[in-house]
Backbone of each chain as ProteinMPNN parsed JSONL, in Angstrom:
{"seq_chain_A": "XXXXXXXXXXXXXXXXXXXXXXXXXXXXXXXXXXXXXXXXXXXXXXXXXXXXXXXXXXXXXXXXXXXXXXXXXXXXXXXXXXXXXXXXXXXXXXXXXXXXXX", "coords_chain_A": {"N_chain_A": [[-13.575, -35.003, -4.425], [-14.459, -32.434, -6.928], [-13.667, -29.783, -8.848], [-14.712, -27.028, -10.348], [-14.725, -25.433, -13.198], [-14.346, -22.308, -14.5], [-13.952, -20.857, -17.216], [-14.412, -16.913, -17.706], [-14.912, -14.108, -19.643], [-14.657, -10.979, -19.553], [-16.242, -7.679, -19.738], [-14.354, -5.355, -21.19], [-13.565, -2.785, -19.294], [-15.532, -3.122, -17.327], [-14.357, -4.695, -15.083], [-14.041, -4.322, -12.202], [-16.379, -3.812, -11.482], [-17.583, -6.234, -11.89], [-16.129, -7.99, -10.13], [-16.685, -6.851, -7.783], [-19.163, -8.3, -7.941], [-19.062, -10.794, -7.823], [-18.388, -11.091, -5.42], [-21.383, -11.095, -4.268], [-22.282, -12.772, -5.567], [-20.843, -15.202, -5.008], [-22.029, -15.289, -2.435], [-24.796, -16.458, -3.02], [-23.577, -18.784, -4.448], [-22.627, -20.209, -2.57], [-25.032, -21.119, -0.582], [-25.454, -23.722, -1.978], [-26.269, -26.916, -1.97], [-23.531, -28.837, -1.744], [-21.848, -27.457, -2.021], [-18.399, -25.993, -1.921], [-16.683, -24.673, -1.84], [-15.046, -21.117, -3.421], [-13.257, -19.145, -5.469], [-11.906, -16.155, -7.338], [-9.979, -15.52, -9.382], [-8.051, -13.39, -11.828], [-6.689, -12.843, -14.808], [-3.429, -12.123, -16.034], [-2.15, -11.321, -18.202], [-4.35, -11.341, -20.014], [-6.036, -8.965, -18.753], [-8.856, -8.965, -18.484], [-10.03, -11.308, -18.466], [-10.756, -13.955, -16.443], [-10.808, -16.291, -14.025], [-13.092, -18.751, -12.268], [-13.111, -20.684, -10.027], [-14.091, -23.258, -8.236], [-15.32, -25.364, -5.767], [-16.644, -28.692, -5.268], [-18.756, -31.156, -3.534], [-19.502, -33.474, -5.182], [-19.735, -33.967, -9.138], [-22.074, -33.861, -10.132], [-23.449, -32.216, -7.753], [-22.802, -29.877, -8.723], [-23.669, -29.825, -11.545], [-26.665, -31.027, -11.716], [-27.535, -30.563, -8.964], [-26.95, -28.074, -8.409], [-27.402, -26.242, -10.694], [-30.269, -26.91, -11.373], [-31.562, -25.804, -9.628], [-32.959, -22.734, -8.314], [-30.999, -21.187, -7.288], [-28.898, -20.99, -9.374], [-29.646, -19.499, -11.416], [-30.409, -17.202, -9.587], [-27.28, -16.705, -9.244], [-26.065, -16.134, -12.181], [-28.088, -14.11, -12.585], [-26.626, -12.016, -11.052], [-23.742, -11.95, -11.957], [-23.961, -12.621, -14.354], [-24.562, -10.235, -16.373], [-22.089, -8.909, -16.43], [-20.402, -10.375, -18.336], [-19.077, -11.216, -21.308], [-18.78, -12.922, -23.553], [-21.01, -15.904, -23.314], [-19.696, -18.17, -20.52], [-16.703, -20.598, -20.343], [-16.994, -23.934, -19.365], [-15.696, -26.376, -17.817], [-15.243, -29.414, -16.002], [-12.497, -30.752, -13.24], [-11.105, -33.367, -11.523], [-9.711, -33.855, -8.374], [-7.52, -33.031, -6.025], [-7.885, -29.655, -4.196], [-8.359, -27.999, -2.169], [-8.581, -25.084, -0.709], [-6.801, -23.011, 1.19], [-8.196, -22.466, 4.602], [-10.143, -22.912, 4.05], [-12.849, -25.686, 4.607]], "CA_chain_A": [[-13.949, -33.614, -4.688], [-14.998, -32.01, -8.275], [-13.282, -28.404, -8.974], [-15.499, -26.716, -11.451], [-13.065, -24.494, -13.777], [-15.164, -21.456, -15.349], [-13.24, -19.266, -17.826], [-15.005, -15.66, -18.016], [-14.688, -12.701, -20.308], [-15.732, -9.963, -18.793], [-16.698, -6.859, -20.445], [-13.573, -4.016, -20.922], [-13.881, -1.56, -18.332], [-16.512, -3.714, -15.997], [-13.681, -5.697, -14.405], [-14.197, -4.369, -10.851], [-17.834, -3.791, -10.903], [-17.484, -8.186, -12.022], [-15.533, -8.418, -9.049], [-17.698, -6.924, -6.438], [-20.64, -8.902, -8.079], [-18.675, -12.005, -7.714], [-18.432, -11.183, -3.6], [-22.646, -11.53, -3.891], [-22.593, -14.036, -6.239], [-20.319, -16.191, -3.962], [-23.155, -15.999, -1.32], [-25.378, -17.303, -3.564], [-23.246, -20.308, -4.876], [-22.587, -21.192, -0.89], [-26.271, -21.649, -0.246], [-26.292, -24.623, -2.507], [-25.844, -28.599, -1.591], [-22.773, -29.598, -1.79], [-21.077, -26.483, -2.767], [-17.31, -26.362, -0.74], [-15.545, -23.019, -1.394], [-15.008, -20.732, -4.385], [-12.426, -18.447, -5.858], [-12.135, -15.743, -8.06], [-8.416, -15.525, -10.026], [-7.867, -12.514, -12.389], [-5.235, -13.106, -15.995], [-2.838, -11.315, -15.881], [-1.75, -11.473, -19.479], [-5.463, -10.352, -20.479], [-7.334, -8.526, -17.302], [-10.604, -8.58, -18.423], [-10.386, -12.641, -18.553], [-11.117, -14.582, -15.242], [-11.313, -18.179, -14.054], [-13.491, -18.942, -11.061], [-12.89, -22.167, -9.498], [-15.509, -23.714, -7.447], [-14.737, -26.808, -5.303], [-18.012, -29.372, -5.093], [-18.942, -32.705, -3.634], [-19.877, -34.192, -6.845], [-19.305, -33.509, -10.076], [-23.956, -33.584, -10.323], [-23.845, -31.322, -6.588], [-23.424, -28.541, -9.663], [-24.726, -30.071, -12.643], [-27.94, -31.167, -11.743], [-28.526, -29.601, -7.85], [-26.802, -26.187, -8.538], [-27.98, -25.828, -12.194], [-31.286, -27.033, -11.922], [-32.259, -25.103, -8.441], [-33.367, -21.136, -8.664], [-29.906, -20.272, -6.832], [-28.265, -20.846, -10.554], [-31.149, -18.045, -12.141], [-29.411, -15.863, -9.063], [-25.481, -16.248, -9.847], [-26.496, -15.973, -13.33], [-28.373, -12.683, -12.524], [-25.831, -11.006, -10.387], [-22.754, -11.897, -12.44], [-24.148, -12.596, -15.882], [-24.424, -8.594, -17.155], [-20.437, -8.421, -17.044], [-20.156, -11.567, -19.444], [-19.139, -10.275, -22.708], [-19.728, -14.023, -23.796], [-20.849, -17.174, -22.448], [-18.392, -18.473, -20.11], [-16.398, -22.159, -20.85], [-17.081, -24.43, -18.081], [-14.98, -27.663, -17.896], [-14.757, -30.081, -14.349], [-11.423, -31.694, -12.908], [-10.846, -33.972, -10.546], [-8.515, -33.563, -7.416], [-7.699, -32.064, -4.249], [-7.608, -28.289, -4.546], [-9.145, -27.188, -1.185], [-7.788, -23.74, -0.365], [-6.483, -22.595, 2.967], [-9.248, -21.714, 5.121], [-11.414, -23.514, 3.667], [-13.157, -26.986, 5.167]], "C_chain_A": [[-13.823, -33.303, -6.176], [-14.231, -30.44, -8.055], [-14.423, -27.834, -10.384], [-14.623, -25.265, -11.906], [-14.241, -23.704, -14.594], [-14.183, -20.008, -16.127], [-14.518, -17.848, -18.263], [-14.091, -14.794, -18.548], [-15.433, -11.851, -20.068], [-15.672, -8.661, -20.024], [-15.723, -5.549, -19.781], [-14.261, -3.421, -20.283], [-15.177, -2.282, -17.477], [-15.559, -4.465, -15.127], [-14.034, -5.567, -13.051], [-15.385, -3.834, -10.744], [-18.318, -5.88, -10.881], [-16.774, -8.3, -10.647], [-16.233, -7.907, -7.857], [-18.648, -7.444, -6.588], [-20.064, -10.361, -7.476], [-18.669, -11.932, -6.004], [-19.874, -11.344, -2.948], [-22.576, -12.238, -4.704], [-22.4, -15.411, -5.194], [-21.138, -16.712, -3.134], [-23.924, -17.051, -1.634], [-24.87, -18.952, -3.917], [-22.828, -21.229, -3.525], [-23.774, -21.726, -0.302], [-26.341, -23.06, -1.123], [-25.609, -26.047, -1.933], [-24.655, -29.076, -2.259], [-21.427, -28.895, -2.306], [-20.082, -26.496, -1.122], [-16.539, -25.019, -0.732], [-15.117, -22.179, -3.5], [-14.108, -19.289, -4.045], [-12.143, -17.494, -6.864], [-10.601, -15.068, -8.518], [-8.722, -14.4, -11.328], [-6.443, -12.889, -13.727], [-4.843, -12.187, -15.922], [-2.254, -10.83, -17.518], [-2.832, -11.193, -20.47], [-6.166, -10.066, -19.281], [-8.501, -8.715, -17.288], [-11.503, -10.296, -18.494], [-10.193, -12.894, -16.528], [-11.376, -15.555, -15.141], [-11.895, -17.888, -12.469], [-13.16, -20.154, -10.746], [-13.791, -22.383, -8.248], [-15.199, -25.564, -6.891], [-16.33, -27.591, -4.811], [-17.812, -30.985, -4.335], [-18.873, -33.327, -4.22], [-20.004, -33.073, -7.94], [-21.489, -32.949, -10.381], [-24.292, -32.527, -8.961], [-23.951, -30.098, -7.744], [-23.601, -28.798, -10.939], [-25.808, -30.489, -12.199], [-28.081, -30.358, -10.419], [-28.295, -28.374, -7.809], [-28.079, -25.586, -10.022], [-29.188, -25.927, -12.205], [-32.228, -26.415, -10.291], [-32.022, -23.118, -9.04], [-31.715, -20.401, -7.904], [-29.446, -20.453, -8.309], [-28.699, -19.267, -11.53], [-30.349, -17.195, -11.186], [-28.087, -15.827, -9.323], [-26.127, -15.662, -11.115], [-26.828, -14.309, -13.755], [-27.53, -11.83, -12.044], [-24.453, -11.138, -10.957], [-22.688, -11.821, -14.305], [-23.799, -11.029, -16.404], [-23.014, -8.271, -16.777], [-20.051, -9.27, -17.88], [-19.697, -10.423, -20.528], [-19.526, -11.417, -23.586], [-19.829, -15.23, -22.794], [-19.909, -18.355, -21.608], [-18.343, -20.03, -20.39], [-16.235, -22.798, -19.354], [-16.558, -25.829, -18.402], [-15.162, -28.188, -15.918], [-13.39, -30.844, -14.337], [-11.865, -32.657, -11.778], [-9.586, -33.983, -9.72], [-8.485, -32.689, -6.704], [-6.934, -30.692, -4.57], [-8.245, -27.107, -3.047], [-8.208, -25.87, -0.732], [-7.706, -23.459, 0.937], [-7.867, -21.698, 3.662], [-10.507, -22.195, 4.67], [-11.886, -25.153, 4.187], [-12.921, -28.154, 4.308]], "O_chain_A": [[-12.978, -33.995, -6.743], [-14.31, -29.996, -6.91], [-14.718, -28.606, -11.295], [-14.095, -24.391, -11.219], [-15.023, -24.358, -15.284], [-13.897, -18.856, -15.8], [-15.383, -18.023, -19.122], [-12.917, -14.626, -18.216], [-16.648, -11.819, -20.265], [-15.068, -8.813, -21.087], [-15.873, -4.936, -18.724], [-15.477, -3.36, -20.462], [-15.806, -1.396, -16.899], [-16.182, -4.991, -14.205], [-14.376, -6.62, -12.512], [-15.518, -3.234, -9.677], [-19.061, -6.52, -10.137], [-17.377, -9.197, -10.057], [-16.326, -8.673, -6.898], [-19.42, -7.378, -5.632], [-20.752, -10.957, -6.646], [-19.027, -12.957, -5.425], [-20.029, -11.596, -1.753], [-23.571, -12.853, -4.321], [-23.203, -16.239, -4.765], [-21.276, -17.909, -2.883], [-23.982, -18.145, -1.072], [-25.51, -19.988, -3.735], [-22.732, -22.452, -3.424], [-23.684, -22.706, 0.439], [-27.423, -23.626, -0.968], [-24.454, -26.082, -1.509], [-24.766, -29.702, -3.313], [-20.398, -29.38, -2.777], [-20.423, -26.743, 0.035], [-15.944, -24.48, 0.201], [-14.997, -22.857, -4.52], [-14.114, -18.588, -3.033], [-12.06, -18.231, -7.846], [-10.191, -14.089, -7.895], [-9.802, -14.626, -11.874], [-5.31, -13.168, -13.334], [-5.557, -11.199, -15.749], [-1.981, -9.635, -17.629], [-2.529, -10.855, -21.614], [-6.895, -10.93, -18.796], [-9.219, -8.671, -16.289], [-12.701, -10.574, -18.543], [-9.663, -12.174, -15.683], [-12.148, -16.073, -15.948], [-11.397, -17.104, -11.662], [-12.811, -20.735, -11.774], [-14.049, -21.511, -7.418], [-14.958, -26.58, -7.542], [-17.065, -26.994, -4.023], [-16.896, -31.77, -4.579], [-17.989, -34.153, -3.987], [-20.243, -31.87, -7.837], [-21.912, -31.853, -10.749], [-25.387, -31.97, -9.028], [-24.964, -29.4, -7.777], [-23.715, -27.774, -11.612], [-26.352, -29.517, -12.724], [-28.771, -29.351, -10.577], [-29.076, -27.547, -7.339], [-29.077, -24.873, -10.128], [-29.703, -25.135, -12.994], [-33.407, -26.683, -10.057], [-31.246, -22.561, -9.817], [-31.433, -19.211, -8.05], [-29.915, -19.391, -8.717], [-28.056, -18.363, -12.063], [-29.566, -16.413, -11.725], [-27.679, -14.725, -9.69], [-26.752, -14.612, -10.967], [-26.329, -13.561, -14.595], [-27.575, -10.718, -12.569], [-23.72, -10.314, -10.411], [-21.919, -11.322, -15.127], [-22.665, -10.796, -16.822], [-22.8, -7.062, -16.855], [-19.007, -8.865, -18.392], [-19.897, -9.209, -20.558], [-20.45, -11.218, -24.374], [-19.101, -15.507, -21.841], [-19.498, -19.352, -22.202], [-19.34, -20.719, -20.608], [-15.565, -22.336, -18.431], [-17.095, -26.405, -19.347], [-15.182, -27.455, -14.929], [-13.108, -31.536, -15.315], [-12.974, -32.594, -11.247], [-8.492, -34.106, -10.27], [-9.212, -31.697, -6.644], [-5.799, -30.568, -5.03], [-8.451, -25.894, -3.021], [-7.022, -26.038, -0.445], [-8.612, -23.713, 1.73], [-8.348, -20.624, 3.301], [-11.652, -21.842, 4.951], [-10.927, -25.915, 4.063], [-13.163, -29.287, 4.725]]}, "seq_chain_B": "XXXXXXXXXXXXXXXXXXXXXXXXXXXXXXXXXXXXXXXXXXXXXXXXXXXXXXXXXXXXXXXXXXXXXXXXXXXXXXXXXXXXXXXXXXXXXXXXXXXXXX", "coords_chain_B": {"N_chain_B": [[0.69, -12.987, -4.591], [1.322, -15.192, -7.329], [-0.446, -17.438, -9.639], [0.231, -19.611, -11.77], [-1.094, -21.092, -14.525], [-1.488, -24.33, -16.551], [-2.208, -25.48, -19.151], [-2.299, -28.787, -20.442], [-2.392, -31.203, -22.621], [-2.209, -34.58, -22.777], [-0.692, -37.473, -24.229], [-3.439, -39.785, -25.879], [-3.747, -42.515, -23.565], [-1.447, -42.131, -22.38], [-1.664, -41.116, -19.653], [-1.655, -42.224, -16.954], [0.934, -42.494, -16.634], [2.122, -40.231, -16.967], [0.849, -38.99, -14.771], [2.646, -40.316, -12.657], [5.171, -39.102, -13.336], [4.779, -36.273, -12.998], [5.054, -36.298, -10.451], [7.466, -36.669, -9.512], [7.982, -35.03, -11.031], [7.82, -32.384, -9.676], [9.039, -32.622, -7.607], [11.025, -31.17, -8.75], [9.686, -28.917, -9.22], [9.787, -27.619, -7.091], [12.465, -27.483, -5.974], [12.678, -24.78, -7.182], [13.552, -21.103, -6.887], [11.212, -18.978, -4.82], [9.264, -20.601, -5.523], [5.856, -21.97, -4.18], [3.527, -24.233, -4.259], [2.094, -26.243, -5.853], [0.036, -28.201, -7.88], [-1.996, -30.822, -9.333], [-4.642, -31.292, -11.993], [-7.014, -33.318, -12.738], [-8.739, -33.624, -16.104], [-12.431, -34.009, -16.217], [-14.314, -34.143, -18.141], [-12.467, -34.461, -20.694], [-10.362, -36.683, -20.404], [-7.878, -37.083, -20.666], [-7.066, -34.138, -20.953], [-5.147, -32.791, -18.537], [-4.817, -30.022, -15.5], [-2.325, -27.96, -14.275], [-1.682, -26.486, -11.651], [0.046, -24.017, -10.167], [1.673, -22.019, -7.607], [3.452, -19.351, -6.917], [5.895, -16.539, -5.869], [6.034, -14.741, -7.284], [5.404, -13.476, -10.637], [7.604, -13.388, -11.948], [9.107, -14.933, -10.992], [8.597, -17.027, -11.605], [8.801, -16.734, -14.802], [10.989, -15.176, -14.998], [12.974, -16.66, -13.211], [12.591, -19.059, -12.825], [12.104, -20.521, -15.367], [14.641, -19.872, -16.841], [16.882, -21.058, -15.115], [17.799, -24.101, -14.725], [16.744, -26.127, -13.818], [13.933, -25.446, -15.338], [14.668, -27.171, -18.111], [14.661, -29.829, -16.529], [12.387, -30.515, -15.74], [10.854, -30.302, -17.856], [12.231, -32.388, -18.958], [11.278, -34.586, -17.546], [8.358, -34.587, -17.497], [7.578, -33.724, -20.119], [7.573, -35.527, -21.9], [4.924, -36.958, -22.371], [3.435, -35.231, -23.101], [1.084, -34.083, -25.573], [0.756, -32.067, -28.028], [2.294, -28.33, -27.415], [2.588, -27.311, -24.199], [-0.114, -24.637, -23.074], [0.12, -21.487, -21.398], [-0.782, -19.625, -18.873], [-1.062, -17.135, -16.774], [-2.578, -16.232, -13.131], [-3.257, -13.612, -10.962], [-3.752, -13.425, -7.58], [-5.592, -15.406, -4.749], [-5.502, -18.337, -4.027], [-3.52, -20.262, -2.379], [-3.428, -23.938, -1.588], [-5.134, -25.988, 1.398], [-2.832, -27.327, 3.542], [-0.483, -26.018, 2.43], [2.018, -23.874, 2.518]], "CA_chain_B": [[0.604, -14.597, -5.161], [0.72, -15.607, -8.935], [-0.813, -18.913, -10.297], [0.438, -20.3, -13.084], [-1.883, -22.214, -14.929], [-1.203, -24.915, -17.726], [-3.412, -26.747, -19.722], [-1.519, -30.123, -20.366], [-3.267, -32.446, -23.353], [-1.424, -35.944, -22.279], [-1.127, -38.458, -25.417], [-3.887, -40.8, -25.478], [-2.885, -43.843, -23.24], [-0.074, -42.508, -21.287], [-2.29, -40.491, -18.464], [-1.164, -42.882, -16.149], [2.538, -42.277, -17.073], [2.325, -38.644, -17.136], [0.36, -38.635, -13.248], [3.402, -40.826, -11.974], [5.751, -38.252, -14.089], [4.29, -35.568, -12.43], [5.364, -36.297, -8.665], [8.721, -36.521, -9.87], [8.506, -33.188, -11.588], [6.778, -31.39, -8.573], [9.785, -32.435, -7.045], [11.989, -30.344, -9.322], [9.567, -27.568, -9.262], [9.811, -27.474, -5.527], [13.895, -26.746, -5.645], [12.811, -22.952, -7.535], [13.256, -19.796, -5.808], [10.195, -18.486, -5.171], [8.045, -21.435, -5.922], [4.951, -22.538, -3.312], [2.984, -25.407, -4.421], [1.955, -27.052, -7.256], [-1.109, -29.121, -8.176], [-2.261, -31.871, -10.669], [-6.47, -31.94, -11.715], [-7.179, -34.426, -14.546], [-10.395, -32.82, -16.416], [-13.731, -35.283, -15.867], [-15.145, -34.112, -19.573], [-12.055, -35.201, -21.18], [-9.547, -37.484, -19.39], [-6.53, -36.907, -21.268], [-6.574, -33.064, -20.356], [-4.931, -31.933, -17.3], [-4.559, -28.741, -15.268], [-1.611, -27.94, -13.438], [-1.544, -25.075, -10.887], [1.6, -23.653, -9.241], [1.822, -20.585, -6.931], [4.64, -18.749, -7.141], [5.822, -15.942, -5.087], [5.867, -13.445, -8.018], [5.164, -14.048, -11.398], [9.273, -13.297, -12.253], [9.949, -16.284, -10.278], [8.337, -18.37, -12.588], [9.102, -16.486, -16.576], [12.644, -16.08, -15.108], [13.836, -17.182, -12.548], [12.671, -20.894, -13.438], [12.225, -20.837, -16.863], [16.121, -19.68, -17.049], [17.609, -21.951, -14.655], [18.441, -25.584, -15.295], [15.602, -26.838, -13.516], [12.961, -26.073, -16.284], [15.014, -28.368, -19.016], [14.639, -31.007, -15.818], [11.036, -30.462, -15.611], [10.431, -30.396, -19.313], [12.453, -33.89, -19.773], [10.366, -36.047, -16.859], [6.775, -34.44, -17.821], [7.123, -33.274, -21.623], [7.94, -36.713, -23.171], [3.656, -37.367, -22.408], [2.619, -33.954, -23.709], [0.366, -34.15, -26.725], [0.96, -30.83, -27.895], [2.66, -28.036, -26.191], [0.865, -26.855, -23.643], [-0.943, -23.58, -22.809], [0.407, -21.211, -19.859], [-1.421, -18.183, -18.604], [-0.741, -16.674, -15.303], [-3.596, -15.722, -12.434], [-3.321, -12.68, -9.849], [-5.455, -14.091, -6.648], [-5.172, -16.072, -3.406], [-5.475, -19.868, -4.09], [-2.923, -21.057, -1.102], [-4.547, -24.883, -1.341], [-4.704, -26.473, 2.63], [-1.488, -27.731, 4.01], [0.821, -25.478, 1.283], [2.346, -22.942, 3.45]], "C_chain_B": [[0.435, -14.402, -6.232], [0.473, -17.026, -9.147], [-0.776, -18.629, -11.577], [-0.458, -21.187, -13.486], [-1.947, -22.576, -16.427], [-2.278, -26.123, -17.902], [-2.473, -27.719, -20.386], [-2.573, -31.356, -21.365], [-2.08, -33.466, -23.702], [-1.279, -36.59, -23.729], [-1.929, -39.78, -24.872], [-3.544, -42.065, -24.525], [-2.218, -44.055, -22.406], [-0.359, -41.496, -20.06], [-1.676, -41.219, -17.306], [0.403, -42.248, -15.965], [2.368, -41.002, -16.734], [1.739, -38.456, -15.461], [1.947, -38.916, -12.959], [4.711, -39.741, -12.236], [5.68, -37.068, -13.027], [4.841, -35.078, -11.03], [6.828, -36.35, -9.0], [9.348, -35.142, -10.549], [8.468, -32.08, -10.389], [8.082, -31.196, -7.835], [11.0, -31.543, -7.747], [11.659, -28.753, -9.564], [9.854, -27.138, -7.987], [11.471, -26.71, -5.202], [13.616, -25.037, -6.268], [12.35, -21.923, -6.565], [11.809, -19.229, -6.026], [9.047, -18.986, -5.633], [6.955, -22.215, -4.572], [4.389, -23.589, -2.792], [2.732, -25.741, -5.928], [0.578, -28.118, -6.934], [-1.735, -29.703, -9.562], [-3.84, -31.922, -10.618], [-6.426, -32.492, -13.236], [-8.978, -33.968, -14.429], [-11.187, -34.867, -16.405], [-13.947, -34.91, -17.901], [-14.496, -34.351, -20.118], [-10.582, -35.637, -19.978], [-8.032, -37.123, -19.78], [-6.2, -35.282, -20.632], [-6.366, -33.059, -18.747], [-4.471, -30.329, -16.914], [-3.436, -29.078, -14.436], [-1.507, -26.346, -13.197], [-0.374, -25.078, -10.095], [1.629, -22.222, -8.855], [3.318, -20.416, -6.503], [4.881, -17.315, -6.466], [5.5, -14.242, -5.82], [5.784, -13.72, -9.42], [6.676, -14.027, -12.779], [9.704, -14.629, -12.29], [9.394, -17.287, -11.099], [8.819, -17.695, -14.086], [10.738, -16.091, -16.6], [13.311, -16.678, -14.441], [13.958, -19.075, -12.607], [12.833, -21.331, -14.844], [13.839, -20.699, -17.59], [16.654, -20.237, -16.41], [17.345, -23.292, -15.623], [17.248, -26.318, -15.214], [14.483, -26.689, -14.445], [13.288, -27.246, -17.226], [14.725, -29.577, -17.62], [13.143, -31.158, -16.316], [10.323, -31.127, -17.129], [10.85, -31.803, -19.527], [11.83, -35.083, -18.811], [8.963, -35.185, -17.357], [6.367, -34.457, -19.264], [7.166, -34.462, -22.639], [6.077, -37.289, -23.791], [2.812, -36.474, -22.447], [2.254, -34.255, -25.713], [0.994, -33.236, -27.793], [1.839, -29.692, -26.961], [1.903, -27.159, -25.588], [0.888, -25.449, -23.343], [-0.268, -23.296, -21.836], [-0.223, -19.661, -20.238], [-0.709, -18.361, -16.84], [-2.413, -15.421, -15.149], [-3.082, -14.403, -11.083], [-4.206, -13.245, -8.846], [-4.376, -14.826, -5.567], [-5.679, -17.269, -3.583], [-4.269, -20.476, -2.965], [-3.626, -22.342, -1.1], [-3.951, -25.324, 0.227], [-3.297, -27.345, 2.793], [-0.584, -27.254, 2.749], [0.905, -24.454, 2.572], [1.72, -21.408, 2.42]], "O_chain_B": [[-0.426, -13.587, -6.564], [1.344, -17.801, -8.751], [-1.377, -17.832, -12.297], [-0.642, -22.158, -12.752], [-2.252, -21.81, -17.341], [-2.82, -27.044, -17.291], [-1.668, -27.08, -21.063], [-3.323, -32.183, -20.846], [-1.236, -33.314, -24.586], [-1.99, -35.974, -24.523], [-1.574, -40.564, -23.992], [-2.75, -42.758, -25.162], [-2.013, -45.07, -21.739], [0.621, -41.048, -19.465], [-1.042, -40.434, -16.6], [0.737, -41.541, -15.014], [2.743, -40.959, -15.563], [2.383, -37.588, -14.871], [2.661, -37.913, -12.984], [5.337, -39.519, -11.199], [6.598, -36.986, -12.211], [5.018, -33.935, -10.61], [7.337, -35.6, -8.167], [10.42, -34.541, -10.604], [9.134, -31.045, -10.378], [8.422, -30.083, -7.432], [11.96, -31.301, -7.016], [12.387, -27.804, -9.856], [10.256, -25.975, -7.951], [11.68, -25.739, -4.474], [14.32, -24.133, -5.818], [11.378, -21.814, -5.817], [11.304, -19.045, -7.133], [8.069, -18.358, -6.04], [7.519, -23.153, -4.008], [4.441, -24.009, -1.636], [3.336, -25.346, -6.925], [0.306, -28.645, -5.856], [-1.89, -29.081, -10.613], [-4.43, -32.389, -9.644], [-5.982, -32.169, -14.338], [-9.869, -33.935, -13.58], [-10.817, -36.037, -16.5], [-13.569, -35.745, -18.723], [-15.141, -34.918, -21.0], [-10.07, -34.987, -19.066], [-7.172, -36.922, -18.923], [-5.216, -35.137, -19.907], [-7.242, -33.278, -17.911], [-3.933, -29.559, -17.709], [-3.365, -30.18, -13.891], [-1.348, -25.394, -13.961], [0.08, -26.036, -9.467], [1.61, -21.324, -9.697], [4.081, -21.185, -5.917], [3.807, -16.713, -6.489], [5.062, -13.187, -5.363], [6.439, -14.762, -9.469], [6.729, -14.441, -13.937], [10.344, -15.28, -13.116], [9.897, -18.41, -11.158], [9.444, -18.599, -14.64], [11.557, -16.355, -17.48], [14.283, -17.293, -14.88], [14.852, -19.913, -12.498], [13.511, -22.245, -15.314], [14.171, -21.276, -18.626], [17.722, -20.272, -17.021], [16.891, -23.431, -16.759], [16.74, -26.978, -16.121], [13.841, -27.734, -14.556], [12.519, -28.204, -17.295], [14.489, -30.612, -18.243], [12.843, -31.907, -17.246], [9.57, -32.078, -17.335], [10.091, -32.528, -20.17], [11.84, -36.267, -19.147], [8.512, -36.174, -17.933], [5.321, -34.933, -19.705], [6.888, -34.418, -23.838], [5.798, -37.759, -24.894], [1.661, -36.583, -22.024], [2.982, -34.512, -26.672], [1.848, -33.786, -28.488], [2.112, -30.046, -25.814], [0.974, -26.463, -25.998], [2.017, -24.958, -23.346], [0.158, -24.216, -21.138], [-0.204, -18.922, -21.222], [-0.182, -19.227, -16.14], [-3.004, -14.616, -15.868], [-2.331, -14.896, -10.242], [-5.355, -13.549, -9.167], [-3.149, -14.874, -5.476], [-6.793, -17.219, -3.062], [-4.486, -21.687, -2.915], [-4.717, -22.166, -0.558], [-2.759, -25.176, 0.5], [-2.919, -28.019, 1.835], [0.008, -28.118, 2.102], [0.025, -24.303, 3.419], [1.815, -20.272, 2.885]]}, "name": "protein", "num_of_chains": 2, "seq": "XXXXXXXXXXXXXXXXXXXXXXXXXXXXXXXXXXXXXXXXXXXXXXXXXXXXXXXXXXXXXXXXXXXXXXXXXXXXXXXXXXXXXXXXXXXXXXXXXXXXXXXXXXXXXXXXXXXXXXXXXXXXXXXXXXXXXXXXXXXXXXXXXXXXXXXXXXXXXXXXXXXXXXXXXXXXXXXXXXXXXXXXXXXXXXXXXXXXXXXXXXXX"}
């Protein structure tokens, strides 16, 4: 399993309009091949920062079949306009499956 | 729930050392009040970085109640000898529980 680690900066005072986008975003990033479960963690030490974590088949299930299919164009659209900038996307490796999740 | 999360840049070489390190620390985070789980992801884009996640029951229980006991100097002298740098800690608000952590 692949974790995909996305730090976001969201845009002062959008934090919880970013957080109900992220509850339709989610849909979107579950429709895709190979996608396993996703999470949305809040800093506490700056609020308006956020890490998503995204658990994948392969490390290419979301570089090449997420990224390069039209569901990417929808996260993108429904979470992008709280960005304040482009979020830092790094991958790990290791078992991170969350309770409740397959 | 709070997650702790540390970014961990290993010294070239001794990744190995520092995994095996690791399970030996987990076991010293495991004796703190108020501590959950713990988890090791070694980044894919560079190898040397790792993440380590730890849920904690409140985010006290980790800035004092561990960091002021005995058990951090434990922690610090089996993991920190194969720290690059020292590392990064932020803390997350959220529900990460990973499967089989209580």
């Amino acid at each position: 399993m692949v974790v995909e680690h996305v730090d976001i900066a969201v845009t002062p005072g959008r934090e919880e309009e970013f957080e109900a986008a992220f509850v339709r975003g989610r849909e979107v990033l579950a429709e895709a091949e190979g996608f396993r479960w996703a999470r949305l963690l809040r800093q506490i030490e700056a609020p308006s920062s956020f890490l998503v974590l995204i658990g994948w088949d392969t490390l290419e299930a979301h570089t090449v079949g997420f990224r390069e299919s039209e569901l990417f164009g929808q996260w993108r659209a429904v979470v992008g306009p709280f960005f304040a900038v482009p979020p830092t996307v790094v991958h790990y490796a290791g078992e991170l499956t969350p309770a409740g999740d397959a």
